[in-house]
C-alpha positions as CSV (number, residue, x, y, z in Angstrom):
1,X,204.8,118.9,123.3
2,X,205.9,122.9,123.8
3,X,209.4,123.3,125.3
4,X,209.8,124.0,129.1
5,X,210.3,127.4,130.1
6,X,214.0,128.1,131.1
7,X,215.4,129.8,134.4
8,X,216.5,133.2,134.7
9,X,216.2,136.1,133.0
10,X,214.1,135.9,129.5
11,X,216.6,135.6,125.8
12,X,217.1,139.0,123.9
13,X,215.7,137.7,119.9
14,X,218.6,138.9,117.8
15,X,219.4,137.5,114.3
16,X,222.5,135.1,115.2
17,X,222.1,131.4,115.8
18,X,223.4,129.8,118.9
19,X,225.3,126.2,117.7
20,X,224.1,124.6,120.7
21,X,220.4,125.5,121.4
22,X,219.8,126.8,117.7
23,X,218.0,130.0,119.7
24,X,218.1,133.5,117.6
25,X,220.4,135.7,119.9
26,X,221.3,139.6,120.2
27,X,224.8,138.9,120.9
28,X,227.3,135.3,121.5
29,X,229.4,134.7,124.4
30,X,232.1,132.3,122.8
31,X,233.0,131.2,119.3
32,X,234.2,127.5,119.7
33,X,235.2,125.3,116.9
34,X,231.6,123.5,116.9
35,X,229.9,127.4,116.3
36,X,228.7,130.3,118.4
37,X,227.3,130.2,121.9
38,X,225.5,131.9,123.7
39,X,225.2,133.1,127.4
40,X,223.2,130.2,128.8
41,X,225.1,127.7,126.7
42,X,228.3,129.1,127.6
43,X,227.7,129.1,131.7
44,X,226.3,125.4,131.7
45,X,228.8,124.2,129.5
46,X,231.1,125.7,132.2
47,X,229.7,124.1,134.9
48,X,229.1,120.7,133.5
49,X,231.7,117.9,134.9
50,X,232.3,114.4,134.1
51,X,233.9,112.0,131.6
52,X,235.2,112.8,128.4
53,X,233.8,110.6,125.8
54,X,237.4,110.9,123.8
55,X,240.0,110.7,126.1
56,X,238.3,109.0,129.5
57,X,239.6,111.8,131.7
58,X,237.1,113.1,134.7
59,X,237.0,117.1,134.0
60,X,235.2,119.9,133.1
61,X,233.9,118.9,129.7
62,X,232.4,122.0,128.0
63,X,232.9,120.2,124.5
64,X,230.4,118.3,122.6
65,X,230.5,116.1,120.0
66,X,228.4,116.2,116.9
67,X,225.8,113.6,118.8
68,X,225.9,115.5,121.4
69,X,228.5,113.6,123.4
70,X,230.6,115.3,126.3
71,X,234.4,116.5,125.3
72,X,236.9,118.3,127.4
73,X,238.1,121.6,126.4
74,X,241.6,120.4,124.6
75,X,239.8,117.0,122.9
76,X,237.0,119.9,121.6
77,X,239.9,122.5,121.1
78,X,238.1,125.0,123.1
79,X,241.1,127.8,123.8
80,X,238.6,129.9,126.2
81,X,240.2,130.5,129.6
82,X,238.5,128.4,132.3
83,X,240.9,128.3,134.8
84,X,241.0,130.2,138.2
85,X,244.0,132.4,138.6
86,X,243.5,131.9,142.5
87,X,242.9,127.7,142.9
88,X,243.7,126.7,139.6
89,X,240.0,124.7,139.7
90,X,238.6,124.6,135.9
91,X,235.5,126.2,136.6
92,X,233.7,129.4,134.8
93,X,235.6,132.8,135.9
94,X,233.5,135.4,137.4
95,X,235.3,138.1,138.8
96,X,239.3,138.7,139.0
97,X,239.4,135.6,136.8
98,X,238.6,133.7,140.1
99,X,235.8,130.9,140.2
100,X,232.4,131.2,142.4
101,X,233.6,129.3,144.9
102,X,236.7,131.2,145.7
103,X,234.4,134.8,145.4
104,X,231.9,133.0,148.0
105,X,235.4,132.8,150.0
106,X,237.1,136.1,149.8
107,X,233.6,137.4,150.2
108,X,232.2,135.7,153.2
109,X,236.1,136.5,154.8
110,X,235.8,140.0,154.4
111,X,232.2,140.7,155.8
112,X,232.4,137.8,158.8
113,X,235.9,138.6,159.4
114,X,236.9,135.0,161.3
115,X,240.1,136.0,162.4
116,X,239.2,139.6,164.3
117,X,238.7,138.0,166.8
118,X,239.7,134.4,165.9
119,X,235.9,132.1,165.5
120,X,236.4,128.7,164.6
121,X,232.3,128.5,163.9
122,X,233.1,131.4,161.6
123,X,235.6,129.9,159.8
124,X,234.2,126.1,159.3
125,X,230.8,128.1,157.9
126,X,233.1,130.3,154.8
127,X,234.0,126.5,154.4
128,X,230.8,125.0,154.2
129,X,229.2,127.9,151.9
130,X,231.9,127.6,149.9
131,X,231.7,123.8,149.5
132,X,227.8,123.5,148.3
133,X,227.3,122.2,144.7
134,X,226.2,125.3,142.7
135,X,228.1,128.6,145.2
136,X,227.0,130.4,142.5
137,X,223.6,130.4,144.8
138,X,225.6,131.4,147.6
139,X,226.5,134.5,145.3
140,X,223.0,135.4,145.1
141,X,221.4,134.1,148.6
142,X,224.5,137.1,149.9
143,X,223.1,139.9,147.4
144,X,220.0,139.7,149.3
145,X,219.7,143.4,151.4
146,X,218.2,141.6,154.5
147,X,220.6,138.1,154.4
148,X,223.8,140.7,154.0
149,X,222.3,143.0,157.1
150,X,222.6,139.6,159.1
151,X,226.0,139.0,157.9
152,X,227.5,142.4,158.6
153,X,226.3,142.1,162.4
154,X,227.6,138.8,162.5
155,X,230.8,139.9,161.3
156,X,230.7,143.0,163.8
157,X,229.9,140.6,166.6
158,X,226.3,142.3,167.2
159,X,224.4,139.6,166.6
160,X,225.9,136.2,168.7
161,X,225.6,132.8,167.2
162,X,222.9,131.6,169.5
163,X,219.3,131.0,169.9
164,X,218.4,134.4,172.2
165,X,220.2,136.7,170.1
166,X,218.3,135.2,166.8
167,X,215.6,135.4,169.2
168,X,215.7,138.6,170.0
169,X,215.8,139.6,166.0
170,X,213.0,140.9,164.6
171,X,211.4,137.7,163.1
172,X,211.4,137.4,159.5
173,X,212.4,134.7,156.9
174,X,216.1,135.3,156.7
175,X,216.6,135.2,160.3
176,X,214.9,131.9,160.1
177,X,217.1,130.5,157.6
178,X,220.2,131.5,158.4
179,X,219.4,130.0,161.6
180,X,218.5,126.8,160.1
181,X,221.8,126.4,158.4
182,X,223.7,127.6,161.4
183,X,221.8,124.5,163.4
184,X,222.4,122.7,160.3
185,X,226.3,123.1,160.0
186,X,226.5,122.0,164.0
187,X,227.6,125.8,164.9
188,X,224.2,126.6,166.5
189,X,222.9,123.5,169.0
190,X,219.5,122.1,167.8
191,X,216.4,122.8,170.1
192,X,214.2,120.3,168.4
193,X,211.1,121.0,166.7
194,X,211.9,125.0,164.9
195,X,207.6,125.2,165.2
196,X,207.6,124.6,169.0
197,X,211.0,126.5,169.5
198,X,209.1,129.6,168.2
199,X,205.7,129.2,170.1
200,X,207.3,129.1,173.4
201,X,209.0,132.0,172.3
202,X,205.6,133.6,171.4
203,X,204.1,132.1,174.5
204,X,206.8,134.6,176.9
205,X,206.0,137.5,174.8
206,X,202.2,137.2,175.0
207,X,202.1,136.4,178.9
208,X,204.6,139.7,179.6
209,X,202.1,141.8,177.4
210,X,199.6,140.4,180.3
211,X,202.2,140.9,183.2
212,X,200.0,144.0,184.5
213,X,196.6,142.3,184.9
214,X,197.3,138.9,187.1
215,X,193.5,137.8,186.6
216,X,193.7,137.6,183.4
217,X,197.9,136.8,182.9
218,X,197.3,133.6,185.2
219,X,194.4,131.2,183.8
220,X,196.0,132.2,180.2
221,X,199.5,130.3,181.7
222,X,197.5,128.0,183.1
223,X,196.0,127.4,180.1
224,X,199.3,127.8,177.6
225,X,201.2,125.5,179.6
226,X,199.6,122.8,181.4
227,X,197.6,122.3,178.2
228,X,198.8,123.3,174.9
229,X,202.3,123.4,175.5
230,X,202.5,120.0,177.2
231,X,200.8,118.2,174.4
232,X,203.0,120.0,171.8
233,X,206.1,118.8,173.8
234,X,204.8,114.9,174.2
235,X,204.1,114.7,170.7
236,X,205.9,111.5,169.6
237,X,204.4,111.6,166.3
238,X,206.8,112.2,163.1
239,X,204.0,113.0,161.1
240,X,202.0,115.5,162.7
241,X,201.9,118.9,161.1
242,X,203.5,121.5,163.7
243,X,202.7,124.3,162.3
244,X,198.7,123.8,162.2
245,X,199.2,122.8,165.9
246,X,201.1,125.7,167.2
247,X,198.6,128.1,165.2
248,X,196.0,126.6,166.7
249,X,196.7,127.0,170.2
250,X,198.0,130.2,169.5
251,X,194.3,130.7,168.4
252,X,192.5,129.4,171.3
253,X,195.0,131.3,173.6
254,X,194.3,134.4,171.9
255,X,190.8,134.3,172.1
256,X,190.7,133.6,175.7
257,X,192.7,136.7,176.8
258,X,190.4,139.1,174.9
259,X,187.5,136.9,176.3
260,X,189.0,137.2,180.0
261,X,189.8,141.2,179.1
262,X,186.1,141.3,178.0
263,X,185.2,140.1,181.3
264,X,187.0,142.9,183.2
265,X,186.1,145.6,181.4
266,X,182.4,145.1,180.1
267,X,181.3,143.0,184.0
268,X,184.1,144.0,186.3
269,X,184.7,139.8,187.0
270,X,187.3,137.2,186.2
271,X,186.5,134.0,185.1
272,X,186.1,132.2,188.4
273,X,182.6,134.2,188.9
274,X,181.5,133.6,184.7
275,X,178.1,133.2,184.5
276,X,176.5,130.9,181.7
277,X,174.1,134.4,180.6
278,X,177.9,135.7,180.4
279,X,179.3,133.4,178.5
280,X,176.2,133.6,175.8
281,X,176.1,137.1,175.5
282,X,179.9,137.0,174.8
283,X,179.5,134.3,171.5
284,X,176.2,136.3,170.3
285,X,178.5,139.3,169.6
286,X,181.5,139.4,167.5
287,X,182.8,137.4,165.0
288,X,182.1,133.4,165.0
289,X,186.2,133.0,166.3
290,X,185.1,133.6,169.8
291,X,183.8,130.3,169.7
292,X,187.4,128.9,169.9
293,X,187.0,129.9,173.6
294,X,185.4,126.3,174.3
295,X,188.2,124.3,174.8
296,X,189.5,127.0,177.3
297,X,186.0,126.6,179.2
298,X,186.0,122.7,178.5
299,X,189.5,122.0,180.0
300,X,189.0,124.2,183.1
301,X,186.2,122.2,184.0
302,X,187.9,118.9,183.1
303,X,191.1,120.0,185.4
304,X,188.0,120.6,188.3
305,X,189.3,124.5,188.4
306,X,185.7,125.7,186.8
307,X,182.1,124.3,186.6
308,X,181.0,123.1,183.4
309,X,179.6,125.7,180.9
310,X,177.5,125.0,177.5
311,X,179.5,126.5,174.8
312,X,178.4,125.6,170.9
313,X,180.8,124.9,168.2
314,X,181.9,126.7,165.6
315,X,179.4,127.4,162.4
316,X,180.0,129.4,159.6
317,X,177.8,132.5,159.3
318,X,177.9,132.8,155.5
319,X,178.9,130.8,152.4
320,X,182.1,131.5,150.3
321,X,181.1,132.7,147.0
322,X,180.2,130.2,144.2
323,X,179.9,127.5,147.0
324,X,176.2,126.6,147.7
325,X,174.6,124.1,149.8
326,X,173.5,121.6,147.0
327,X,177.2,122.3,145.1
328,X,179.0,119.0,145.8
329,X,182.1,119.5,148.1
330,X,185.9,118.8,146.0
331,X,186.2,115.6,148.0
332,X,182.7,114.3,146.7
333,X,183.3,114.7,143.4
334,X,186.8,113.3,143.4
335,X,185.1,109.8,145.3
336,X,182.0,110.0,142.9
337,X,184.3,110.4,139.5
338,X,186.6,107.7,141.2
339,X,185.8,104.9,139.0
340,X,184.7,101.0,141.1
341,X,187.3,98.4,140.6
342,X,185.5,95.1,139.7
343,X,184.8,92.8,142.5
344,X,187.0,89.6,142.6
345,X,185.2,86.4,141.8
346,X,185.3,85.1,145.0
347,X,183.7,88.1,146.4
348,X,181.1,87.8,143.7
349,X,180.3,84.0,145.2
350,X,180.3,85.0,148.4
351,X,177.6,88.1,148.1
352,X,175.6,85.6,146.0
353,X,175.7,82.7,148.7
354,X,174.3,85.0,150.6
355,X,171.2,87.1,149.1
356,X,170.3,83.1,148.4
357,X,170.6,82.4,152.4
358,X,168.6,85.6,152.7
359,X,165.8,84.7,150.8
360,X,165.8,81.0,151.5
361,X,165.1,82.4,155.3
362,X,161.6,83.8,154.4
363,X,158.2,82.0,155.2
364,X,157.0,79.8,152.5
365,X,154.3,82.2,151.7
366,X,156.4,85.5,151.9
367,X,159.1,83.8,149.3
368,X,156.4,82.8,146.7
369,X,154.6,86.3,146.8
370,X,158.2,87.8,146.1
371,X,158.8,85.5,143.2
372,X,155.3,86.2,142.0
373,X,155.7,90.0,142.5
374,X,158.8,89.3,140.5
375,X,158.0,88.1,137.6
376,X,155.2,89.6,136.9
377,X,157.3,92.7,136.5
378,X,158.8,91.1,133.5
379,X,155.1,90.0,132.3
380,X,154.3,92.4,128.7
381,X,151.7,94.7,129.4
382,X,148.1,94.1,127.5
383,X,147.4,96.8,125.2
384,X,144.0,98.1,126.0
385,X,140.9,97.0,123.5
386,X,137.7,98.3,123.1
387,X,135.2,96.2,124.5
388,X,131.5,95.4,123.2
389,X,128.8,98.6,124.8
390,X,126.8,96.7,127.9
391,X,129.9,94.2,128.4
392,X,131.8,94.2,132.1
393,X,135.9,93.9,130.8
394,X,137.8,90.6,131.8
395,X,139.1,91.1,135.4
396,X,143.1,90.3,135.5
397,X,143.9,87.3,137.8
398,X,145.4,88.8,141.1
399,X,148.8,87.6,141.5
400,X,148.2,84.8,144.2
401,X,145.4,83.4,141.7
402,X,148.0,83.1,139.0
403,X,150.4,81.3,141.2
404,X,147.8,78.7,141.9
């Protein structure tokens, strides 16, 4: 079994032996009395906690035994300096001979500046960052160019700690997340689902796009909102995907504005004058997404607004490479190379009981012509023999004759 790949950077080969991982390295990090160590050696040792196998106490133990047991630094005689000059905390030193989490502090206070003016929200989130398991993440998650852009107009009061200031941020991931741990961390209120929060958002942007043409701006809301949005809203189930929802009525409201703007431009009409020679032409051009259009059509006419319409469904025009009609789909082969667990032996008496009630059912005649039938498929076959010249060949017995 090969060795999982480690995290981070990839090792320098050099020609000195780490004691711990027995890895050639370029250069060590520490000598300790059990040998050298390396970088990665020498940061998880630092960050490893727990009890000392010699002494019982709960500390840092960096040590190890020859087994491999943990050892705090003085029962290992480790003399390295892991203590923070600024909490005291054993913990590995990064910069100032302070730990991570008191960087992540003096960090996060000088770029959200919580006391110009006084935030409470600020303040209790430089806690909570500080607080997480590993802040050496924090560390990095801050290097980031577009998380420490958020910060800085947070810090400068820009950008507001709530939902319509995020919202009014150009979406990307970062915005996303920070939001999520501001929700998270009870500084930002929750809004419910964050895949519904952000399609009503897109739902006001895409009806003001369509604020300047009303016959096309109000079947679209009609649409959005008496349909799509209210079953996104009443959905009570933990377990349905969001996100495929909310792209898929983003679809279907997409395609019926352009289908509505095609209207306009190409006929001069709205949708309450469609015709159904309209309607075709429309799906015989363009791409096969237009057909998305039906349950726009479909629910006007169910909701009495429209007449009903014949719209197909979608059908794929070609075939993805390598995938042909007679190539078995992934889910066929995975049932077909799913092996049959053997049938219980009840369930084996039962099936029997039956085909023997089945047959028992037949006509007198029919059953005996099956059992005929069926055994004389197990009857050898006659190998054929030359008869005598001016002689007619025996005539095999039909299979009623045999029976009698």
């Amino acid at each position: 079994m090969t060795e999982p790949r480690r995290r981070g950077r990839p090792r320098t080969i050099g020609d000195i032996e780490c004691s711990r991982c027995h890895h050639m390295v370029a250069k060590i990090r520490a000598r300790w009395p059990e040998g050298d160590i390396c970088g990665p050696c020498f940061t998880t040792a630092a960050r490893t906690y727990g009890l000392c196998s010699f002494c019982g106490a709960q500390r840092l133990v960096a040590g190890q035994t020859p087994t491999g047991e943990a050892l705090c630094r003085d029962c290992a005689g480790i003399t390295t300096n892991l203590d923070c000059d600024n909490c005291g905390r054993e913990a590995e030193r990064l910069r100032g001979g302070h730990c991570a989490r008191c960087v992540v502090t003096a960090d996060l206070e000088q770029i959200l500046a919580p006391h110009h003016p006084p935030d409470m929200r600020l303040k209790r989130l430089i806690v909570e960052l500080a607080a997480v398991p590993r802040p050496e993440s924090i560390i990095t998650w801050m290097r980031q160019p577009a998380t420490a852009a958020l910060l800085t107009l947070i810090g400068t009061r820009e950008l507001q700690l709530s939902h319509d200031a995020f919202d009014a941020m150009p979406p990307s991931k970062a915005v996303e997340h920070l939001r999520e741990m501001l929700v998270a961390h009870r500084m930002m209120p929750d809004r419910g689902d964050r895949y519904l929060a952000r399609f009503e958002q897109w739902l006001d942007q895409r009806l003001q796009t369509l604020h300047d043409t009303p016959t096309v701006a109000t079947p679209i809301e009609q649409f959005a909102r008496w349909h799509h949005l209210r079953r996104l809203r009443e959905n009570d189930d933990p377990t349905r995907n969001m996100d495929n929802a909310t792209r898929c009525a983003k679809q279907e409201i997409t395609e019926a504005g352009r289908f509505l703007t095609w209207l306009l431009d190409e006929h001069a009409t709205t949708i309450d004058n469609v015709t159904q020679g309209q309607l075709d032409a429309y799906l015989s051009e363009g791409t096969t997404t237009r057909t998305t259009i039906r349950n726009f059509i479909q629910w006007r006419a169910r909701a009495g607004i429209a007449p009903r319409f014949k719209v197909p469904y979608r059908v794929a025009r070609t075939t993805p490479p390598g995938l042909h009609a007679t190539t078995p789909r992934p889910h066929q082969t995975r049932h077909r190379s799913r092996p049959r667990p053997p049938l219980h032996p009840h369930r084996r008496a039962v099936i029997a009981a039956v085909r023997h009630a089945s047959r028992s059912d037949l006509p007198t005649h029919h059953r005996r012509r099956h059992q005929d039938t069926h055994a004389n498929h197990h009857l050898p076959r006659r190998s054929a023999r030359p008869h005598p010249p001016g002689t007619t060949p025996p005539v095999s017995p039909t299979p009623r004759a045999a029976g009698q």
